[in-house]
NUVEXVO-276455 format. One record per residue (C-alpha): residue in one letter; x, y, z. Coordinates in nm, 4 decimals. Layout:
% residues N
A;X;Y;Z
...
//
This chain:
% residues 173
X;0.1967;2.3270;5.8253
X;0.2588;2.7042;5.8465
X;-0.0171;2.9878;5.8712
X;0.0169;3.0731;5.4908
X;-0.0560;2.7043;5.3632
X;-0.3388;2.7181;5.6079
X;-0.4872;3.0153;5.5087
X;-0.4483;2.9275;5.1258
X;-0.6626;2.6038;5.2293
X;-0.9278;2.7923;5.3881
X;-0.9001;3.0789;5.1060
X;-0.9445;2.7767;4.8313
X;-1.2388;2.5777;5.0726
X;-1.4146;2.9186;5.0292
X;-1.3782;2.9606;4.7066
X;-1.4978;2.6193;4.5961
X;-1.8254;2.6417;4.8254
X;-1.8804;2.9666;4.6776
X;-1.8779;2.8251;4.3546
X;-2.1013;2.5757;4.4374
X;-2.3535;2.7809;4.5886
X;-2.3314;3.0110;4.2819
X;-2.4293;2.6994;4.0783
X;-2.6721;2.5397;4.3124
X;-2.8860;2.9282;4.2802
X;-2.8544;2.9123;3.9112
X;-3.0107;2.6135;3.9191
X;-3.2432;2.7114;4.1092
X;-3.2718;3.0279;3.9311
X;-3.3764;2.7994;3.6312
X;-3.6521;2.6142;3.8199
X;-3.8228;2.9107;3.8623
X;-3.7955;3.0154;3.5241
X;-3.9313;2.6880;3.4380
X;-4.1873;2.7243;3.7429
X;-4.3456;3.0737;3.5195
X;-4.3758;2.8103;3.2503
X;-4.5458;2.5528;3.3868
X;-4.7912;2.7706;3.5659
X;-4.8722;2.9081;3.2453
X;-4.9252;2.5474;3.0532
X;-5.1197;2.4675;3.3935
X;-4.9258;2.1166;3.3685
X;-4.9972;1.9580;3.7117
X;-4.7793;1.6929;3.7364
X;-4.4942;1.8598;3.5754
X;-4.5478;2.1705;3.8134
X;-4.5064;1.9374;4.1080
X;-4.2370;1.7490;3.9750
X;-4.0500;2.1638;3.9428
X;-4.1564;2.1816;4.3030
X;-3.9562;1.9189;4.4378
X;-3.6978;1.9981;4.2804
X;-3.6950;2.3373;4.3796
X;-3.7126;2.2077;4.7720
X;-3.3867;1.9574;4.7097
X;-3.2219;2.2942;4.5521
X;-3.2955;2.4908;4.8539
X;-3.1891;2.2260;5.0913
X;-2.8730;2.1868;4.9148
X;-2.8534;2.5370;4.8941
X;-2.9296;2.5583;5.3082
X;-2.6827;2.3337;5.3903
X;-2.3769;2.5239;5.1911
X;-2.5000;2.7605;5.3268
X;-2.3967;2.6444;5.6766
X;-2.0579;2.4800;5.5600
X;-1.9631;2.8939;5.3609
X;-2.0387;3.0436;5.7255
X;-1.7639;2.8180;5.8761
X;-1.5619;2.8364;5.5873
X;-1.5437;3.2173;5.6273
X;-1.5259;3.1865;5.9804
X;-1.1777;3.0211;5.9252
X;-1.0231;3.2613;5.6440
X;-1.1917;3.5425;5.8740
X;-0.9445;3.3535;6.1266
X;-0.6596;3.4033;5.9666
X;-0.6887;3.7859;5.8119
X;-0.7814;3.9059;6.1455
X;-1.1641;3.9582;6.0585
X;-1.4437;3.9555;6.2521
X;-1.4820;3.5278;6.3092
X;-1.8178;3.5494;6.4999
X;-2.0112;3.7485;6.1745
X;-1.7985;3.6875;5.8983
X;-1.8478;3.9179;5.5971
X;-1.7611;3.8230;5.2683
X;-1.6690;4.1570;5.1449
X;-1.4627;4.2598;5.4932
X;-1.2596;3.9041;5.4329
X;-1.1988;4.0502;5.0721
X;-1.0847;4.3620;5.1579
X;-0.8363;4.2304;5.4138
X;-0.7230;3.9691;5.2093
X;-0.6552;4.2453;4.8852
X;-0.4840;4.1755;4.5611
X;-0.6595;3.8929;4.2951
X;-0.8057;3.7197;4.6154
X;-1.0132;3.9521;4.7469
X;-1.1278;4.1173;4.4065
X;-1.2208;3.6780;4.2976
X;-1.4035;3.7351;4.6508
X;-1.5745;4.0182;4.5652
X;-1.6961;3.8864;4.2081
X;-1.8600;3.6101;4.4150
X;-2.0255;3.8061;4.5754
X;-2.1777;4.0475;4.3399
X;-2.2816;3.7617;4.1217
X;-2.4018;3.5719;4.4176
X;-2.6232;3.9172;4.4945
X;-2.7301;3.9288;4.1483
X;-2.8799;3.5705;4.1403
X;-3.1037;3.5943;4.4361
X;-3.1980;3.9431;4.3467
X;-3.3604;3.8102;4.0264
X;-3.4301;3.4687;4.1739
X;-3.6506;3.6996;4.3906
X;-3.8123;3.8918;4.1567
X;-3.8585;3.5961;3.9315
X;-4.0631;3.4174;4.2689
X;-4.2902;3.7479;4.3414
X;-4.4083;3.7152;3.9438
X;-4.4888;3.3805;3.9999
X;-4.6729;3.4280;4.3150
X;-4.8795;3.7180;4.2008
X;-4.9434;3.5088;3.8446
X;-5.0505;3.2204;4.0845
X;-5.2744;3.3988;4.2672
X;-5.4291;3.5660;4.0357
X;-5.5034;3.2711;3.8463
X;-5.6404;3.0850;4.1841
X;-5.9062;3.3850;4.2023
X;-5.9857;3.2986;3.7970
X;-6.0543;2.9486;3.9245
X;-6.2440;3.0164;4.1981
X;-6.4381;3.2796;4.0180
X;-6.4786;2.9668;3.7839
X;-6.5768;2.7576;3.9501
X;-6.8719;3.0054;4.1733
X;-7.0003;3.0572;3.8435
X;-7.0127;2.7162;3.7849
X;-7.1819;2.6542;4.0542
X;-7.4252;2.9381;4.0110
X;-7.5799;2.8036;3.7064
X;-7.5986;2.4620;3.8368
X;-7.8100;2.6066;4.0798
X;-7.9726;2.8791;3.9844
X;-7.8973;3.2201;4.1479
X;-7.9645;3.2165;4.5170
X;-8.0933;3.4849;4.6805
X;-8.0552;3.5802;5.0527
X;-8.4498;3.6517;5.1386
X;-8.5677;3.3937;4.8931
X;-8.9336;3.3348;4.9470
X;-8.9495;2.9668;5.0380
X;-9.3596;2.8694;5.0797
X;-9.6694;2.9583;5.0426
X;-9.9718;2.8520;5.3031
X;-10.2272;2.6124;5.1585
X;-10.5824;2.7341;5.0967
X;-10.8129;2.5107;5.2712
X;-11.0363;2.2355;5.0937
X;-11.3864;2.2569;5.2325
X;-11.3747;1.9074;5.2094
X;-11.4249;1.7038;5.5595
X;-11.5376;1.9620;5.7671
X;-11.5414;1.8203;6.1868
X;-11.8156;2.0075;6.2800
X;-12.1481;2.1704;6.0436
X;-12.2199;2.4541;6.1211
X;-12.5728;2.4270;6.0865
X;-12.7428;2.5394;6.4259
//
């Protein structure tokens, strides 16, 4: 095979795993959409369900991940690019034309759907913690009225007055 079917192979390997990691973060991108949801409905079981899904997503996700960095470590290969940190958008620009620019539309849209992946995931931590200190604020009042307010310094006893019933010893001299 000569160098131009060869790098058309690696140019096509990286554009289908690039497409499927663009569709593996949508996905994802849609779990935690649904995540917001859920936490809002406070549905348990479906929240866990979400959860697990959302780890198989990001362990697919990981492992294209891996496969994209060897992937551009080839087409870096052959468009004389830096093979040991292969960037996306240096392999575009060398490559030029419809290539690169189809390389470079990855990209952005690849930036674009972590970016709000992200922000989407710090709403739903905050709105998860903030409903964990509702709980526990709950559940300490809860607990409070079960109980009765406790105070630190709470008087606990009181001595006994003594009977004068069964004295040892009269005290008649």
């Amino acid at each position: 095979m000569d160098v131009a079917h060869l790098k058309k192979l690696a140019y096509e390997k990286m554009i289908a795993n690039l497409d499927d990691m663009l569709k593996n973060y949508r996905q994802l991108l849609d779990l935690v959409r649904k995540e917001k949801d859920l936490l809002i409905t406070s549905n348990l079981e479906l929240l866990n369900e979400n959860n697990n899904s959302k780890e198989q997503a990001i362990i697919k996700i990981k492992a294209l991940d891996a496969i994209r960095i060897t992937y551009a470590s080839e087409l870096a290969h052959f468009v004389q690019a830096d093979t040991a940190q292969p960037r996306l958008l240096e392999i575009a620009q060398k490559i030029g034309g419809a290539e690169g620019e189809k390389l470079r539309t990855m990209h952005a849209a690849l930036e674009m759907v972590i970016k709000r992946l992200s922000e989407i995931n710090k709403g739903n931590v905050q709105f998860a913690e903030s409903a964990l200190k509702s709980v526990n604020s709950a559940l300490d009042n809860f607990k409070d009225a079960l109980t009765g307010p406790q105070k630190t310094y709470q008087q606990k006893g009181k001595y006994k007055q003594a009977s004068n019933s069964g004295n040892l010893v009269k005290r008649e001299a």
